[in-house]
DSSP file (Angstrom, degrees, kcal/mol; ACC not computed):
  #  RESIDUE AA STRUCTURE BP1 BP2  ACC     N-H-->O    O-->H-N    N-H-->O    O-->H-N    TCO  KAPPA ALPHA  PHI   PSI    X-CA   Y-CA   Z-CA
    1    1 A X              0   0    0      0, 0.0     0, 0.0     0, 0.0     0, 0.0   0.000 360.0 360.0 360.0 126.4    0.0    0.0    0.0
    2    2 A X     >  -     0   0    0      1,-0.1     4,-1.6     4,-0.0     5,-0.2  -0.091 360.0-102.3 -62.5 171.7    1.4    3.5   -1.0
    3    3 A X  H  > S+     0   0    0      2,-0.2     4,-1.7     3,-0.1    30,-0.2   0.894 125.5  58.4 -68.9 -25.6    1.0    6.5    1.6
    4    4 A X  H >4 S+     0   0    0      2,-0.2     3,-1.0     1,-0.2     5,-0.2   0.994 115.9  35.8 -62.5 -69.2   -1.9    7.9   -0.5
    5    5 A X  H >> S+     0   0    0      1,-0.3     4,-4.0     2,-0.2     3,-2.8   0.783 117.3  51.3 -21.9 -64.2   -3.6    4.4    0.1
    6    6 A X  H 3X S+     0   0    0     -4,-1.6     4,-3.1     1,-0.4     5,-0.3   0.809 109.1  47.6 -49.9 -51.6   -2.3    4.1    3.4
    7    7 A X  H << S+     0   0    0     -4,-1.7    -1,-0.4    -3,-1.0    -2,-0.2   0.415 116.3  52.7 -89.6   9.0   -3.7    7.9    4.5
    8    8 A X  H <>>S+     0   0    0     -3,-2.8     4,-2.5    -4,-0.1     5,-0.5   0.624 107.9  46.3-103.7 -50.0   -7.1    6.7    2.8
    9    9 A X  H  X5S+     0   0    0     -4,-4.0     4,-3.2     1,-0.2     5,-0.3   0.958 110.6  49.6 -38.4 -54.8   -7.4    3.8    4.5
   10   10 A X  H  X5S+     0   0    0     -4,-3.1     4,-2.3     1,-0.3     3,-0.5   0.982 108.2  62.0 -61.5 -40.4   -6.6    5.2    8.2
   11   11 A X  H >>5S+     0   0    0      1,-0.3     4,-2.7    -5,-0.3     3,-0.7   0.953 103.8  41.3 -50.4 -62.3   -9.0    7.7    7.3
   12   12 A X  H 3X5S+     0   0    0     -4,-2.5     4,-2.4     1,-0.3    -1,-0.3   0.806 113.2  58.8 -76.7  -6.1  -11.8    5.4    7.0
   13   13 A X  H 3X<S+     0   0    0     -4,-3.2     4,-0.8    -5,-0.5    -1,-0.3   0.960 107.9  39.7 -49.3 -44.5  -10.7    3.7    9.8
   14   14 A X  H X< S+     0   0    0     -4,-2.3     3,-2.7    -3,-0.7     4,-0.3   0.978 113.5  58.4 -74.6 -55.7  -10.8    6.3   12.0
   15   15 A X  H >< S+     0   0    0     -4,-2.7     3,-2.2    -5,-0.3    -1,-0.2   0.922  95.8  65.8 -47.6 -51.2  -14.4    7.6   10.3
   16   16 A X  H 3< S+     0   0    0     -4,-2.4    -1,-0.3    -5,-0.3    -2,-0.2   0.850 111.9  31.0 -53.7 -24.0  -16.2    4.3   11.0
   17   17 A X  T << S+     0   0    0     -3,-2.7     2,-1.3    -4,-0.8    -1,-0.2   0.126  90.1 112.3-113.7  36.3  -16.0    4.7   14.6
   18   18 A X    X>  +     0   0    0     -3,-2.2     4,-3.1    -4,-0.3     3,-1.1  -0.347  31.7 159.6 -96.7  79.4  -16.2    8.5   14.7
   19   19 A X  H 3>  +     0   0    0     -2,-1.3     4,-1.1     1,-0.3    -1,-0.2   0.688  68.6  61.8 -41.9 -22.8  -19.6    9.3   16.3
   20   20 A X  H 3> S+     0   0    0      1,-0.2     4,-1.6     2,-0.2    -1,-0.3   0.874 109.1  44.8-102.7 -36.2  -19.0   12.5   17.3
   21   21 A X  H <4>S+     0   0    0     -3,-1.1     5,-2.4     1,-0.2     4,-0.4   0.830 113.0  43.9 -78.0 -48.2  -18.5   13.5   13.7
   22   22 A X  H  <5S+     0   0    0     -4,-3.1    -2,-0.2     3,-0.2    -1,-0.2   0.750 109.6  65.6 -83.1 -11.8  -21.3   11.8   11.9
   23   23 A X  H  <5S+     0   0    0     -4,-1.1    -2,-0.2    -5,-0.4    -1,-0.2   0.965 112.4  34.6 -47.4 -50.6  -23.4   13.3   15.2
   24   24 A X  T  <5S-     0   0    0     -4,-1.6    17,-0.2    -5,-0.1    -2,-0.2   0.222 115.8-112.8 -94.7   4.0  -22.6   16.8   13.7
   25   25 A X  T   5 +     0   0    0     -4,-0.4     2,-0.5     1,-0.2    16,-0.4   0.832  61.9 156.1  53.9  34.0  -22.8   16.0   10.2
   26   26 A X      < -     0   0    0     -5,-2.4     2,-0.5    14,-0.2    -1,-0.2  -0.839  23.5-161.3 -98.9 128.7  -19.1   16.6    9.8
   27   27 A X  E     -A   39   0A   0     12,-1.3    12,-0.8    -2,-0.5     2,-0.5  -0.777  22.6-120.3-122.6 163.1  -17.9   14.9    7.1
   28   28 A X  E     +A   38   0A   0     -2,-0.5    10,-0.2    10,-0.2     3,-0.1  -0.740  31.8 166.3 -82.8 113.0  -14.2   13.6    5.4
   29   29 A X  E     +     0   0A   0      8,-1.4     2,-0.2    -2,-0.5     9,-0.2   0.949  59.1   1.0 -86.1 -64.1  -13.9   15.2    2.2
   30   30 A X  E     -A   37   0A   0      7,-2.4     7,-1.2     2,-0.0    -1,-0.3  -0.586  55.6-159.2-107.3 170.8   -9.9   14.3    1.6
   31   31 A X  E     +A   36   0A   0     -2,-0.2     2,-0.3     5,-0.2     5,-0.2  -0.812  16.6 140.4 -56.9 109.2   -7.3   12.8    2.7
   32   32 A X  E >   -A   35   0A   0      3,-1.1     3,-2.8    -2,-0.2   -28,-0.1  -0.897  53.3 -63.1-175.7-178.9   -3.9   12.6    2.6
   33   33 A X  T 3  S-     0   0    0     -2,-0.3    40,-0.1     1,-0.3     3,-0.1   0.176 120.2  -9.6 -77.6 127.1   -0.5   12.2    4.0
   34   34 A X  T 3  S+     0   0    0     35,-0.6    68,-1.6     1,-0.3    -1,-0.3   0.148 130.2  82.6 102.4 -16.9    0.0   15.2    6.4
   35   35 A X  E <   +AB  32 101A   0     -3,-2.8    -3,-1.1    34,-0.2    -1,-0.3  -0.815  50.1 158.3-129.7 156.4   -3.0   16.6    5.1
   36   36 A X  E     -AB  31 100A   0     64,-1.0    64,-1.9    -2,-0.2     2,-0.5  -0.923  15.4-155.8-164.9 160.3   -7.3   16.5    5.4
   37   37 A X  E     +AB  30  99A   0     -7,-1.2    -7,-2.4    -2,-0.3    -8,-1.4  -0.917   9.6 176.0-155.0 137.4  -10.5   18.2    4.7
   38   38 A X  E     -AB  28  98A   0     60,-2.0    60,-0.9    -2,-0.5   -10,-0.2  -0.985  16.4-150.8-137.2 133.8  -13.9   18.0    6.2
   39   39 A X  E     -AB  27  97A   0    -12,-0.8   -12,-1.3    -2,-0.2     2,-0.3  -0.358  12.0-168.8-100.1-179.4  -16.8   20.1    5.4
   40   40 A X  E     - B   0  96A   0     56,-1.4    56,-2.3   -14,-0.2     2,-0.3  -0.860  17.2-138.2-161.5 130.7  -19.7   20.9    8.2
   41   41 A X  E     - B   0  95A   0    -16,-0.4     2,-0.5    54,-0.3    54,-0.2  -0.717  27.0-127.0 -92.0 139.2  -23.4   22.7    7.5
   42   42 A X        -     0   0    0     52,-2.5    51,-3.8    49,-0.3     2,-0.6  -0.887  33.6-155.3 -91.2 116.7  -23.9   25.1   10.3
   43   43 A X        -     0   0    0     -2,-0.5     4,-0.2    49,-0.2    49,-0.1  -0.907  34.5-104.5-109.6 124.2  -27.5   23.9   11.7
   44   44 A X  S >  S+     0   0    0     -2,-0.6     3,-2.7     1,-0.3    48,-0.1   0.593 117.6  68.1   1.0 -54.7  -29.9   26.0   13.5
   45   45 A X  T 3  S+     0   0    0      1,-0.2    -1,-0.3     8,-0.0    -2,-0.1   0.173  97.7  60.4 -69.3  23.3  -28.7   23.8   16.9
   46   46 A X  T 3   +     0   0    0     -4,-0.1     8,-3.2     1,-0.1     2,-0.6   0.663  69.1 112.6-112.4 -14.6  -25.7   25.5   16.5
   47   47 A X  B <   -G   53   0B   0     -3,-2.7     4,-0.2     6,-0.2     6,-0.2  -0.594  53.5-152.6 -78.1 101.5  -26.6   28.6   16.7
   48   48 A X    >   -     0   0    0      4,-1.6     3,-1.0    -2,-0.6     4,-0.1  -0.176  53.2 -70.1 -64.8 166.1  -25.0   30.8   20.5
   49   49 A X  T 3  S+     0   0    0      1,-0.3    -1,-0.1     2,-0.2    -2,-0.1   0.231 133.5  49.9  91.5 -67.6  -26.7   33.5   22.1
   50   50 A X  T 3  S-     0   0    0      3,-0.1    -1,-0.3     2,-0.1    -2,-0.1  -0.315 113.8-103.3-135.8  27.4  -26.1   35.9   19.3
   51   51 A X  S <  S+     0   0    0     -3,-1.0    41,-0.3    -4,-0.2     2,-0.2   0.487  84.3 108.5  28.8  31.3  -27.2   33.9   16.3
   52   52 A X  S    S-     0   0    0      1,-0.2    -4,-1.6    39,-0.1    39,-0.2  -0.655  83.4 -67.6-114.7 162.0  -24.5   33.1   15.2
   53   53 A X  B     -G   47   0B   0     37,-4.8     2,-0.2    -2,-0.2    -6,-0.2  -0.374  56.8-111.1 -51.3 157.9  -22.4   29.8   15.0
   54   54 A X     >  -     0   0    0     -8,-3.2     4,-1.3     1,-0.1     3,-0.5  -0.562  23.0-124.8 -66.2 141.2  -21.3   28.6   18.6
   55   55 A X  H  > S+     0   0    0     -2,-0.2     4,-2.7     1,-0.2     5,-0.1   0.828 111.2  58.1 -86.6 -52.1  -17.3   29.1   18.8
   56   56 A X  H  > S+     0   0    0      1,-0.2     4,-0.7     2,-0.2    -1,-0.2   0.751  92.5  61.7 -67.4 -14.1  -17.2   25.2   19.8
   57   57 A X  H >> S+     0   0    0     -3,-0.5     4,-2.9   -11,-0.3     3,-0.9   0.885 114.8  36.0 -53.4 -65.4  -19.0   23.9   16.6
   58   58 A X  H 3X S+     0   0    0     -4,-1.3     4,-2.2     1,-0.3     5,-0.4   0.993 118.1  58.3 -58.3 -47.9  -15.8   25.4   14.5
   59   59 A X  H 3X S+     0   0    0     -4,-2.7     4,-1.4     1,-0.2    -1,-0.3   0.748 107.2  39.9  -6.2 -62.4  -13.9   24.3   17.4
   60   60 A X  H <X S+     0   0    0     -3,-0.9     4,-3.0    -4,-0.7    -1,-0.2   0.780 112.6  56.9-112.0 -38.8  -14.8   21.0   17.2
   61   61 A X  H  X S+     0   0    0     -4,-2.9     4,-1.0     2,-0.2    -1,-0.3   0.776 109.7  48.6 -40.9 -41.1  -14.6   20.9   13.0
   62   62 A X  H  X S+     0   0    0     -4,-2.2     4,-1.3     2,-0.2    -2,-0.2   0.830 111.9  44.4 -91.4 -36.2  -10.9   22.1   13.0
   63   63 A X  H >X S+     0   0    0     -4,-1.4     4,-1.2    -5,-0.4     3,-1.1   0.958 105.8  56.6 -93.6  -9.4   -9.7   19.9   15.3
   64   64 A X  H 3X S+     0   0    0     -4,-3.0     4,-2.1     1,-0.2    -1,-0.3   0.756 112.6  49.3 -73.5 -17.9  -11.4   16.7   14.0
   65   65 A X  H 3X S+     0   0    0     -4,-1.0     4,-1.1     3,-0.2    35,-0.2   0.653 106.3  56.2 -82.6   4.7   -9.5   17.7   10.7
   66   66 A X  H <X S+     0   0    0     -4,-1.3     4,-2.8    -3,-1.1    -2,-0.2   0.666 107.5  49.3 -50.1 -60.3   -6.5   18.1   12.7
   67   67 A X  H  X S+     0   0    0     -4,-1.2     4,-1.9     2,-0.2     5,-0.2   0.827 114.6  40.3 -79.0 -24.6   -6.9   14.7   13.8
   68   68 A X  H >< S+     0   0    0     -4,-2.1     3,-4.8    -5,-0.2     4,-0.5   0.978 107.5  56.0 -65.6 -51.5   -7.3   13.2   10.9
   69   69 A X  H >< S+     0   0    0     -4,-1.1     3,-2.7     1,-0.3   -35,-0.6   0.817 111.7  53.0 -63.3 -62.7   -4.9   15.1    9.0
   70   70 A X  H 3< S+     0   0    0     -4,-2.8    -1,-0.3     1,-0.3     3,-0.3   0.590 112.9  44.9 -39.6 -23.7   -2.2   13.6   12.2
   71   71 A X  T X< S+     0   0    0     -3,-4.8     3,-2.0    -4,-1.9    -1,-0.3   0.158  76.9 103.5 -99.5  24.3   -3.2   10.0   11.6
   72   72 A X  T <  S+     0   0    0     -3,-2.7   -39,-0.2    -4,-0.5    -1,-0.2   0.683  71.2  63.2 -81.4  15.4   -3.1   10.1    8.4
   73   73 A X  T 3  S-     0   0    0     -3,-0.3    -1,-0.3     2,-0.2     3,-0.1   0.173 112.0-107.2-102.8 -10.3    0.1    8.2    8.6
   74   74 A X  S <  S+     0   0    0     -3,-2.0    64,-0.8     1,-0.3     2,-0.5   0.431  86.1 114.5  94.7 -21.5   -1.3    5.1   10.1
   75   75 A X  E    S-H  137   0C   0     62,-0.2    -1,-0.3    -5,-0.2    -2,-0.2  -0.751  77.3-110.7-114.0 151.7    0.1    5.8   13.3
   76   76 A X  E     +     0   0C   0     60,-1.6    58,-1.8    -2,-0.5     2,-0.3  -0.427  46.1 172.8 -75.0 150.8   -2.2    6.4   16.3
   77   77 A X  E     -H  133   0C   0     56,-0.2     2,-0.2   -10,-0.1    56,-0.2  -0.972  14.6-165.1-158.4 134.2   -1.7   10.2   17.2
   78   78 A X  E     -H  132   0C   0     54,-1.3    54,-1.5    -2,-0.3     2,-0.1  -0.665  35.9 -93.4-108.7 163.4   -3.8   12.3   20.0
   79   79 A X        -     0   0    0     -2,-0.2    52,-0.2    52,-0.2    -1,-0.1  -0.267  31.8-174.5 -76.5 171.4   -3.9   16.5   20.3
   80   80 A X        -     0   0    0     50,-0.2    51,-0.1    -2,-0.1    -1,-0.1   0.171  67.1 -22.1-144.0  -1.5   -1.5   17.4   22.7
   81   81 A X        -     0   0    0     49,-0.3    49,-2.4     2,-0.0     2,-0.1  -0.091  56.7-169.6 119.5 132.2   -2.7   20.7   22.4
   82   82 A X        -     0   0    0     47,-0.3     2,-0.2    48,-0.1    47,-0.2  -0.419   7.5-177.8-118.4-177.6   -4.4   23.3   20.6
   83   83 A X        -     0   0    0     45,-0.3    45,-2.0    -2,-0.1     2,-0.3  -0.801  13.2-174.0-176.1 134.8   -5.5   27.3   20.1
   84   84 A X  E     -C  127   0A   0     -2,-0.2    43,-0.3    43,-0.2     2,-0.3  -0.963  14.8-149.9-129.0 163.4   -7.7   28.9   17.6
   85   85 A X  E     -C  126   0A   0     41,-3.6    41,-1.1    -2,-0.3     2,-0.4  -0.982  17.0-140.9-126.0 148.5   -8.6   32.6   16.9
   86   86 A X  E     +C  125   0A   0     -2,-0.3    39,-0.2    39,-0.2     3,-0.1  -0.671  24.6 172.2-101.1 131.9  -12.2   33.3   15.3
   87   87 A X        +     0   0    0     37,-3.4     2,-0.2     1,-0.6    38,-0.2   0.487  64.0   8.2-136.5  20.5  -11.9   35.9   12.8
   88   88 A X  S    S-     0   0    0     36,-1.2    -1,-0.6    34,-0.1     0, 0.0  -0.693  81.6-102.4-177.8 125.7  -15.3   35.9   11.3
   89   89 A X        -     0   0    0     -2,-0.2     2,-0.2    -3,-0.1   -35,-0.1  -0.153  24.6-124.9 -64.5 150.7  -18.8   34.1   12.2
   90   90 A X        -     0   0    0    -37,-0.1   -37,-4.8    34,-0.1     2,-0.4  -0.714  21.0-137.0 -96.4 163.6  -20.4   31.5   10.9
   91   91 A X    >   -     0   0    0    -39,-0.2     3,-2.6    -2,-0.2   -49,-0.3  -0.886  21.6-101.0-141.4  83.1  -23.8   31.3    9.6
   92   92 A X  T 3  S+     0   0    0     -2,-0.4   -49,-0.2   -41,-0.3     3,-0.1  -0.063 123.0  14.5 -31.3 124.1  -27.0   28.9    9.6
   93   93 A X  T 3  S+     0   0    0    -51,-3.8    -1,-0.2     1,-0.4   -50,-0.1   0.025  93.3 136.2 101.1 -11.5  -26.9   27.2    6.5
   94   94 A X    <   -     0   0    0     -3,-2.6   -52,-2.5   -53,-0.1     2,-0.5  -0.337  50.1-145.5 -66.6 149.2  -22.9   28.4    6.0
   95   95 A X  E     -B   41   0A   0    -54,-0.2   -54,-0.3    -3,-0.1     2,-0.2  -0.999  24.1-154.0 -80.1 111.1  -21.1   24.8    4.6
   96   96 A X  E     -B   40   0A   0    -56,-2.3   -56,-1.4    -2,-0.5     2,-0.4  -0.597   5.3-147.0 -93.2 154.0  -17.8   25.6    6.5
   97   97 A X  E     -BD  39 117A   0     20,-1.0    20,-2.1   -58,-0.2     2,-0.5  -0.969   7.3-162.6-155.1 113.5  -14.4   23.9    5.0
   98   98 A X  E     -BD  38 116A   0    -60,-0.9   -60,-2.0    -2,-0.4     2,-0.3  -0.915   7.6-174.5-124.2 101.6  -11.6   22.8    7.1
   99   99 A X  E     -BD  37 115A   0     16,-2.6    16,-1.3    -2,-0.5     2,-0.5  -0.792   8.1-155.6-108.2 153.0   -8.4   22.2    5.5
  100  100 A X  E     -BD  36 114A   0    -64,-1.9   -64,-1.0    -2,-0.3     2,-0.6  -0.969  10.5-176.9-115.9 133.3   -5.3   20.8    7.4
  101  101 A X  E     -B   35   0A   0     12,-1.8   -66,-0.2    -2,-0.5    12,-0.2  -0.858  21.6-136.1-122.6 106.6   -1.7   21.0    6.9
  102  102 A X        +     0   0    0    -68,-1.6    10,-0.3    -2,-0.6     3,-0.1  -0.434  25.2 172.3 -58.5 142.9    0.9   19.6    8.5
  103  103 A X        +     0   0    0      8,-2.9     2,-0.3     1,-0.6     9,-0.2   0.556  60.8  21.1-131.6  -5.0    3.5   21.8    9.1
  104  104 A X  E     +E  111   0A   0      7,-1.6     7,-2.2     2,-0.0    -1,-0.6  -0.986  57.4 179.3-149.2 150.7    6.2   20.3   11.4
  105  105 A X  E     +E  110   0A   0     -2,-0.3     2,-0.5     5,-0.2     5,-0.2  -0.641  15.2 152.6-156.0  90.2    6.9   16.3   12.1
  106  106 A X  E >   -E  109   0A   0      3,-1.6     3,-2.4    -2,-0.1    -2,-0.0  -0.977  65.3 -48.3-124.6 135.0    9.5   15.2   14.3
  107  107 A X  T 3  S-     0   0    0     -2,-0.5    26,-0.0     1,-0.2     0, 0.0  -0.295 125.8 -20.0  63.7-132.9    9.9   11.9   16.5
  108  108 A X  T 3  S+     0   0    0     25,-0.1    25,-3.4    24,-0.1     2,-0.4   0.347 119.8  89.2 -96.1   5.8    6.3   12.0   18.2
  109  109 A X  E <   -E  106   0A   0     -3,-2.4    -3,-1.6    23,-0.2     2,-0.3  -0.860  48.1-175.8-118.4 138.6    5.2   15.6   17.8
  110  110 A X  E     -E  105   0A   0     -2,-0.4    21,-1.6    -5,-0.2     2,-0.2  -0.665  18.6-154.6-111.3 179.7    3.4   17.5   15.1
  111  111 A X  E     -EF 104 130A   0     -7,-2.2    -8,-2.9    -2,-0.3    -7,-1.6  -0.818  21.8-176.2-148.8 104.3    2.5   21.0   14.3
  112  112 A X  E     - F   0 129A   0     17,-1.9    17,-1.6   -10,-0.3     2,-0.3  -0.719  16.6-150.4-121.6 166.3   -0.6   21.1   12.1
  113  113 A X  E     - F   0 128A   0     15,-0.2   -12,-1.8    -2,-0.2     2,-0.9  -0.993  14.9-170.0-145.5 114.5   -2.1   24.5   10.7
  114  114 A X  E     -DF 100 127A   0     13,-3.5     2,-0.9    -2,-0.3    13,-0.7  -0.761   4.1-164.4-120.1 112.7   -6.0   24.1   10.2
  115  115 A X  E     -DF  99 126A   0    -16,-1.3   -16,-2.6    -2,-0.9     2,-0.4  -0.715   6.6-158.8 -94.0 123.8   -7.8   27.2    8.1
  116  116 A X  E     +D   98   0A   0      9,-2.2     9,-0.5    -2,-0.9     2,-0.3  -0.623  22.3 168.6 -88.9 135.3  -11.7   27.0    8.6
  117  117 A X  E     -D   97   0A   0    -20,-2.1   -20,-1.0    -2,-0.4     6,-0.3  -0.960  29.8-110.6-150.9 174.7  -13.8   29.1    5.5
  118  118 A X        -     0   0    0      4,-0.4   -21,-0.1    -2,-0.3    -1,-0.1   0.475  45.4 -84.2 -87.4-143.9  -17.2   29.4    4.3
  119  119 A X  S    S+     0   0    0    -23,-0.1   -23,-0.1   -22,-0.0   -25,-0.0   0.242 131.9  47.8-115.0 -17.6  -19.1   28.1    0.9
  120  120 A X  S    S-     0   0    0      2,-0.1     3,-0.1     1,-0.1   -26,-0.0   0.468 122.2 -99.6-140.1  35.7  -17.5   31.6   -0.4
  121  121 A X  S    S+     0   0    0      1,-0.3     2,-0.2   -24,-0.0    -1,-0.1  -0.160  72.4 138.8 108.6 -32.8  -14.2   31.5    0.7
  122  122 A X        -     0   0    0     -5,-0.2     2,-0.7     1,-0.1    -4,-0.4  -0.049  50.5-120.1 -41.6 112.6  -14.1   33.6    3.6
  123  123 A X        +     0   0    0     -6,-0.3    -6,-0.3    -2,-0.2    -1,-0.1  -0.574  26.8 178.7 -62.5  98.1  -12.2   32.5    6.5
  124  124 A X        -     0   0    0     -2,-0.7   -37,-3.4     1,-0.2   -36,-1.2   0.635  65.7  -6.1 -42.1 -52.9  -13.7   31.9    9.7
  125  125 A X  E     -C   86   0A   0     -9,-0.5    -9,-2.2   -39,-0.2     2,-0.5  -0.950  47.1-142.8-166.3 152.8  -11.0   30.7   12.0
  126  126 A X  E     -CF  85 115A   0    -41,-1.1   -41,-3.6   -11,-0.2     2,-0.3  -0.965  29.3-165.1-136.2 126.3   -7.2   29.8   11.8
  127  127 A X  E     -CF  84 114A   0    -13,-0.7   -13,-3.5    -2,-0.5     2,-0.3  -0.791   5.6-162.0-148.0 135.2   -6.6   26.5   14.5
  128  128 A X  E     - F   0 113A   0    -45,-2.0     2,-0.8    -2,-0.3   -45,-0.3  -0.997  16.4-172.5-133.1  94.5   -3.0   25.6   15.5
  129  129 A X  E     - F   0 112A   0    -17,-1.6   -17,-1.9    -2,-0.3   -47,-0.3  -0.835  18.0-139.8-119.0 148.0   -2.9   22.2   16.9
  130  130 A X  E     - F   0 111A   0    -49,-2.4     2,-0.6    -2,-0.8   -49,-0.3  -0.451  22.5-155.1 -71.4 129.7    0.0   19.7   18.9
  131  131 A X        -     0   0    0    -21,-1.6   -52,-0.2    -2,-0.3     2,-0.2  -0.718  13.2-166.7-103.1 167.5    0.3   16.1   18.1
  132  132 A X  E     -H   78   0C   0    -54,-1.5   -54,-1.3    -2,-0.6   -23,-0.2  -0.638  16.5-146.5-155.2 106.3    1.6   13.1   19.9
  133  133 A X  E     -H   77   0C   0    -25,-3.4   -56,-0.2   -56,-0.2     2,-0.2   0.128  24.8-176.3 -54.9-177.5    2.1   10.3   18.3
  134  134 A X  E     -     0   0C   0    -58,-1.8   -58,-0.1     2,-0.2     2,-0.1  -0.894  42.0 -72.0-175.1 177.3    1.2    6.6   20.9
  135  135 A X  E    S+     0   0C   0     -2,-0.2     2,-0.1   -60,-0.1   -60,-0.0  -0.372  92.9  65.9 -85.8 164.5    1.6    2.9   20.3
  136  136 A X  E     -     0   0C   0     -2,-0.1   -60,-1.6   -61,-0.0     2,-0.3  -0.280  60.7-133.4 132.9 156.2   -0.8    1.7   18.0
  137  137 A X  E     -H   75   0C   0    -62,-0.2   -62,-0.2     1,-0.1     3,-0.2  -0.990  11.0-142.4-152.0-178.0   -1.9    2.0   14.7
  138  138 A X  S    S+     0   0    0    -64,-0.8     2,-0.6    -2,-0.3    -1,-0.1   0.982  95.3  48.0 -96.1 -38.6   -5.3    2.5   12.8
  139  139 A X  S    S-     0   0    0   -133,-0.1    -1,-0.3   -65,-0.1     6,-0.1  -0.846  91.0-125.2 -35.9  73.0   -4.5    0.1    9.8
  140  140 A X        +     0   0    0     -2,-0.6     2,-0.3    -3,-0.2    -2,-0.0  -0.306  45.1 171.5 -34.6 118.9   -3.0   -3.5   10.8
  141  141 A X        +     0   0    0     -4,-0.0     3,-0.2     0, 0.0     2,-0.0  -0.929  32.0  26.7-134.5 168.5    0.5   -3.6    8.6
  142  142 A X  S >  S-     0   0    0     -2,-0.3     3,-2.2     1,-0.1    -2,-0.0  -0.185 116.5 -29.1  71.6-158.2    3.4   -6.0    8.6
  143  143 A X  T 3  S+     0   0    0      1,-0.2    -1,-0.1     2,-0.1     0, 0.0   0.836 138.1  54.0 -67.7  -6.3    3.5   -9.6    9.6
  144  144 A X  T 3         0   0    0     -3,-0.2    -1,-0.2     1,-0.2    -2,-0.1   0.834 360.0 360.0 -77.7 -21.7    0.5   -9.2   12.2
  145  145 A X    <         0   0    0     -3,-2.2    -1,-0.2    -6,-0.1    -2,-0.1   0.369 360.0 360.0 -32.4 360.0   -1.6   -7.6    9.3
């Protein structure tokens, strides 16, 4: 299996038991290694105080493309920490777009760079997250496969 393969496979690994995601109608658009994107409709139940999206809805969008984009290597990998800044609201009805980038990979640690945007390009929120890689992996490979 190549890494493209490889980062589509873990992906649907990960996606079959990701509740929290198919709760929220967040879905895996791409994959691939280092990299992912998942879109999200902002739905009425989403909506804070101020009618606008809730700041944990985007939240919660960026870093599940975070995480994929960090397994997308096959090896099991948790946040180690994150920070985002909101630089524009989202919208009942907006589709929001969450792309991820790796941007540092050394040993057990990443540095992934996740830009959140609308259906018309606008940017919403710019998400910084920490990896840590752990034993495991999502894919069985080698002679245990």
């Amino acid at each position: 299996m190549d890494s493209q393969q490889l980062a589509e496979a873990a992906g649907d690994a990960m996606y079959s038991n990701d509740t929290a995601c198919k709760e929220l109608g967040i879905e895996l658009r791409s994959i691939s290694p280092g990299c992912a994107e998942m879109t999200m409709t902002v739905r009425d139940a989403m909506l804070n105080g101020h009618n606008v999206c809730h700041g944990g809805f985007i939240f919660t969008l960026a870093d599940s493309c975070f995480a994929y984009a960090c397994n997308s290597h096959n090896q099991s990998t948790l946040a180690a920490g994150a920070r985002i800044d909101f630089l524009a609201p989202g919208r009942a009805g907006d589709v929001l777009l969450a792309r991820a980038e790796e941007r540092a990979l050394a040993g057990r640690t990443g540095i992934y760079d996740v830009t959140v945007s609308n259906q018309d390009g606008k940017e919403i929120a710019l998400f910084r997250g920490n990896s840590h890689r752990i034993k495991g992996e999502l894919v069985p490979q080698g002679e245990n496969a």
